[in-house]
Structures are given as C-alpha cells and as structure tokens.
C-alpha positions in Angstrom: -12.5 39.4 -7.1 -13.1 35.3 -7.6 -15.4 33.5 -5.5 -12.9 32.3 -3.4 -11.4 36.1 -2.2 -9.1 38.4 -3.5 -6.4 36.4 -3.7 -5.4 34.9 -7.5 -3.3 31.9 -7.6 -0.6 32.7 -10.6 1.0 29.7 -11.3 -0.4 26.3 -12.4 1.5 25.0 -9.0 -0.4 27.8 -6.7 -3.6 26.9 -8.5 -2.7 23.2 -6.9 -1.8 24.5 -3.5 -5.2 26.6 -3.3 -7.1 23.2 -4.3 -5.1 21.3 -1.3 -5.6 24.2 0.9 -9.4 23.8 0.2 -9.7 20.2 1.2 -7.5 20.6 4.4 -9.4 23.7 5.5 -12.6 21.8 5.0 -11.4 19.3 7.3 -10.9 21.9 10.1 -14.7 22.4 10.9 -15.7 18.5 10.7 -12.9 17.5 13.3 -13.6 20.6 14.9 -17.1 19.1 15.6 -16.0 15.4 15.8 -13.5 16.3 18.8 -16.2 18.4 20.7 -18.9 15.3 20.8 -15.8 13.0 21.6 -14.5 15.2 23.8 -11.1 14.9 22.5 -9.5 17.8 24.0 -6.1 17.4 22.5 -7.7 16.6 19.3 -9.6 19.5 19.6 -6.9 22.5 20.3 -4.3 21.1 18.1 -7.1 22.1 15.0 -5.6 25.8 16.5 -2.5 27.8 16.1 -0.1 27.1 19.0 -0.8 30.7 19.9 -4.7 31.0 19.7 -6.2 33.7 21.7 -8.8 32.8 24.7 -10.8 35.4 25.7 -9.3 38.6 26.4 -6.4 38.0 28.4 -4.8 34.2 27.8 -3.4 32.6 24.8 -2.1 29.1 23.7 -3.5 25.8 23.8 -3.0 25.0 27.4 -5.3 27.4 28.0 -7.7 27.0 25.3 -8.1 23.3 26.7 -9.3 24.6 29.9 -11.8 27.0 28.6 -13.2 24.0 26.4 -13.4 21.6 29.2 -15.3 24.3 31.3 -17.8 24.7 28.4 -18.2 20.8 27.4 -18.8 19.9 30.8 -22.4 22.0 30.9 -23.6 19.6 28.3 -23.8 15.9 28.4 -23.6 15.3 24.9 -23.2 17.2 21.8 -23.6 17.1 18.6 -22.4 19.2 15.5 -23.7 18.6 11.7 -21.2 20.6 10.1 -23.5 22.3 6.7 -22.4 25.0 4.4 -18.6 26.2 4.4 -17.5 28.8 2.6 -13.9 29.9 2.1 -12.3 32.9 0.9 -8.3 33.2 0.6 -6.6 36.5 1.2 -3.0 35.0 0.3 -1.7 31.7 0.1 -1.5 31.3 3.3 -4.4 33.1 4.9 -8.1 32.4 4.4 -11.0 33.4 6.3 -14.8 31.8 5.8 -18.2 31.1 7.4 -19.3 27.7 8.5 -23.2 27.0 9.0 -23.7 24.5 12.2 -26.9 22.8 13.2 -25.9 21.9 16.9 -27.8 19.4 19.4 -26.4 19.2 23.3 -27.9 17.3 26.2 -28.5 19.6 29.3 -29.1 16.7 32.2 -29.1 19.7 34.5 -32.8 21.1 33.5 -33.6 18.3 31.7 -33.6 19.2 28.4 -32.3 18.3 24.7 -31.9 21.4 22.8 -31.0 22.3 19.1 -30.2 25.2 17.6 -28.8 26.8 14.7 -25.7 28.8 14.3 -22.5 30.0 12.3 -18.8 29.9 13.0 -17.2 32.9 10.9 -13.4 31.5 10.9 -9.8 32.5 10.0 -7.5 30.4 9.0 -3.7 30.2 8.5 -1.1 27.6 7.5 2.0 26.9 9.6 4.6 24.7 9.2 2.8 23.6 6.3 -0.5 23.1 8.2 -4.1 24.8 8.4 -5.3 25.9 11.4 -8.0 28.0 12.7 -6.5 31.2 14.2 -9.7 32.2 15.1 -13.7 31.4 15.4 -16.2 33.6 16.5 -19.7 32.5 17.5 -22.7 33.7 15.8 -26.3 32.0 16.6 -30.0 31.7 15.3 -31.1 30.0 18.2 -31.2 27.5 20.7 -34.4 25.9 22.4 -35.5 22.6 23.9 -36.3 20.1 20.8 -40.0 20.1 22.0 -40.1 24.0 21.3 -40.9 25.6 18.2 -37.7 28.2 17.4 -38.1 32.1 17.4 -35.8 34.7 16.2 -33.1 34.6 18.9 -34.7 32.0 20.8 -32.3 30.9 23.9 -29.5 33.3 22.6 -27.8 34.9 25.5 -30.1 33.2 28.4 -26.8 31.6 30.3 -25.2 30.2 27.4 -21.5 29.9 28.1 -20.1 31.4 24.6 -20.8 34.5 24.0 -22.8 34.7 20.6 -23.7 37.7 18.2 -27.5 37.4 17.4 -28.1 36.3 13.8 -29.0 37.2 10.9 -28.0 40.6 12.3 -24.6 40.0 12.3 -24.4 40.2 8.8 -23.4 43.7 7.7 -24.9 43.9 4.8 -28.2 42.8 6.7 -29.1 46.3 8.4 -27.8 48.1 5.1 -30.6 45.5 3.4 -33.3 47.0 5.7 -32.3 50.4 5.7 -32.3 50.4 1.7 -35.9 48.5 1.8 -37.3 51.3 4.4 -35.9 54.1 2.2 -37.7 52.3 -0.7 -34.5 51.8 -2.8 
C-alpha cells in the first residue's frame, strides 16, 4: 500500500488528478476552521456534501447549519490552527484522513479562555467535480482554561457540546500498543 492509501493512480493523468485532489482536500480543513471563527455559516456547510448526516436522525445542510449555530453560539470567539493533515485515497474519488487542530474559544459565560487540543478524523468525497467532507468525527486531548496546565483528558466530556472520543485512546492500534508492552512483546 503507498502512503497515501490503497488506491494506485495508473495513468500519468490520474497521477495529476490525485495531486489536485490533494491540494483541494487540504483546503477543506483550513476553510473549515476559517468559516467557524467567522461564523460564516453558509461558507461553512457548503465545505459538506448536500446530504451530510447530523446526528442520528437529520441530514442536509439546512440542518447542519442549525446544529452549527447552536454550537458556535456557546463560544464568543474561536479559533482553529489547522496542524498536521494526513490523507489517504481509497479511489479516485474517495479519501479519508486525520487532521490535528489546536483550538482556542472564548466562554464569556464562566469567564474563561480555553485551549485545547484535538483531531478531526475525516472522509472525503468528490461530487460534481468537487471535494467535500462527507463526514468528521471529533476526537480530543483536552480542553482547559489557558491559565491551567492540561491533563490527560482534561475538560473532555464536562458539558462540551460535541461529543468527543478521548484521545490517544481512540487510536486502535493504541490499546493493541499497551497490551503488547504489558505482555512484554
């Protein structure tokens, strides 16, 4: 398998096409993050397919938009430095990948400023000759006030509207790592 999935371009004109799929998917989580801190709402659920799924029992954009507006509104202002991305293609047209996210959002509510760490693991798919996500799921380190010193899971789950997966535990081959350590393999 290449570093960049199981799919193998093979034609000089896919090879292209994966390249230009690259730089368009990179785009997705920087104007991801750009339209949350500007609160561009349109801008923001148009980076989806017209079909995206919201929590267990809506779909579409309409109603993406009215999830994001709920969640944006808890938070004065945001901010997202989008880090490491990696992508993997399973065709040309499907990719999936993991996005690292350092993430800063003002809480005029308590009072506080916090920061935290945390990982969008994404799929992607073209349509009509575009790249969107199809899906992002919510994994974090942490999240604390900026005056506190982070701990493992610090602020994850304590009435933080997305639901989040605790990191690094997430990671599959994590608790395989540990089980192999403790075996003394």
């Amino acid at each position: 398998m290449s570093r960049l999935g199981p799919w193998k371009p093979a034609s000089l004109e896919e090879r292209m096409d994966r390249m230009e799929s690259l730089a368009a998917i990179r785009q997705l989580p920087a104007r991801y993050g750009l339209a949350l801190d500007s609160r561009d709402m349109k801008a923001l659920v148009a980076l989806f397919t017209p079909d995206v799924r919201v929590g267990r029992d809506e779909r579409g954009r309409d109603a993406l938009e009215r999830w994001f507006r709920r969640v944006m509104s808890e938070s004065r202002t945001s901010i997202h430095f989008i880090g490491n991305h990696v992508i993997d293609f399973d065709d040309a047209d499907h990719a999936h990948g993991i996005v690292y996210c350092h993430d800063e959002l003002e809480r005029p509510g308590s009072g506080h400023w916090e920061w935290g760490k945390l990982q969008y693991w994404d799929s992607y798919v073209r349509m009509d000759g575009e790249w969107c996500f199809e899906r992002r799921r919510f994994h974090r380190w942490y999240i604390v006030d900026a005056l506190e010193r982070p701990a493992h899971g610090a602020g994850v789950g304590d009435g933080d509207a997305l639901t989040t997966t605790q990191l690094p535990e997430a990671f599959p081959s994590w608790g395989e790592f540990w089980r192999r350590v403790e075996a003394g393999a």
